[in-house]
N, C-alpha and C positions, 0 to 999 in steps of 0.2 A: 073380905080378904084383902092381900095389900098384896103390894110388886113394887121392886125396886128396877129401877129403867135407866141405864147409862150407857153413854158412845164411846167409841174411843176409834179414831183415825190411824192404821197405820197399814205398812206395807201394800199402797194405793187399795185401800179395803177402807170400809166403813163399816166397824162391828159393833152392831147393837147386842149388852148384853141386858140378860134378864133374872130377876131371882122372885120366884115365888112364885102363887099360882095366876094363869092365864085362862080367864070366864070373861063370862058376859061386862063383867063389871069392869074388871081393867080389860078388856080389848082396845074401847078407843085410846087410853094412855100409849098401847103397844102401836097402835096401827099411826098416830101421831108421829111416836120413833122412827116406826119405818120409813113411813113418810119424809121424814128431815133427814132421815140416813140415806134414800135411794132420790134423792134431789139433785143432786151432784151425777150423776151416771157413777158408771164402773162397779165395782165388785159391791155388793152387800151382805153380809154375815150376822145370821140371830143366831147368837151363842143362848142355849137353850140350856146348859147343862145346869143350873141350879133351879131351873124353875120343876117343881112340884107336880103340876096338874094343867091341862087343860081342857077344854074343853072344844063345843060347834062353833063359839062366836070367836073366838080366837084361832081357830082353824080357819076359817073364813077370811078373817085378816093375811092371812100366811099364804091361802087363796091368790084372794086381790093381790098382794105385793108380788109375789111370783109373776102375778100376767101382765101388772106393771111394769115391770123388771123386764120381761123377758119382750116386751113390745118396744122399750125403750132397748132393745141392746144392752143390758144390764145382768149382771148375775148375780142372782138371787141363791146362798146356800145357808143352810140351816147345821148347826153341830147341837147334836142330841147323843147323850150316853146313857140316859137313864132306863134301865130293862122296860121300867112300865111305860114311859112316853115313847119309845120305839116300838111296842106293841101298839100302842092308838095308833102312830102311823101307819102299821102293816096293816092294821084290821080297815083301816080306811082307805089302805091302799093308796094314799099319800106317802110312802115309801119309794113307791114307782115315780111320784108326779118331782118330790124334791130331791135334790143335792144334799143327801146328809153325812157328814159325818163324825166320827166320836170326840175332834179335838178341834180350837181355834184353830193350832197350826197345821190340823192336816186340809181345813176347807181354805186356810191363805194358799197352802204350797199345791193348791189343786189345781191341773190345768181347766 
């Protein structure tokens, strides 16, 4: 499976976005992104809404960066619209633990 992985800096936010699926295989590509995205402090955003699938090891990653994030003073929000990948989150009850919401602009304009 493949992933496309790109940043982009704005409105003092650093948004990782993503397209395609999220497994075992590209986790560490993603967890590298996060990585270089939440180095800087302040805001970080994984725009999620083209990616496909994921899975335990890429949950894991989104894991880690959250307690990174949130130990550092940092915010960590995730934008998902997808029916099916907001069902994994619910069923995992990572609904409750992230900051999600359906659009880039609504996780910048969030307090």
């Amino acid at each position: 499976m493949s992933v496309s992985i790109s940043t982009d800096v704005g409105d003092g936010a650093v948004i990782v976005h993503v397209k395609g699926d999220l497994d075992v295989y590209t986790a560490p590509r993603l967890k590298e992104a996060l990585d270089e995205g939440s180095a800087g402090g302040g805001r970080l955003i994984l725009d999620l809404s083209e990616v496909d699938f994921i899975d335990s090891t890429a949950l894991g990653v989104l894991v880690g960066t959250l307690q990174e994030t949130e130990a550092s003073g940092s915010v960590f929000r995730l934008v998902v619209d997808d029916p099916f990948l907001l069902k994994i989150f619910h069923i995992t009850g990572f609904d409750g633990v992230f900051s999600i919401f359906p659009q880039v602009e609504d996780a910048l304009s969030a307090n």
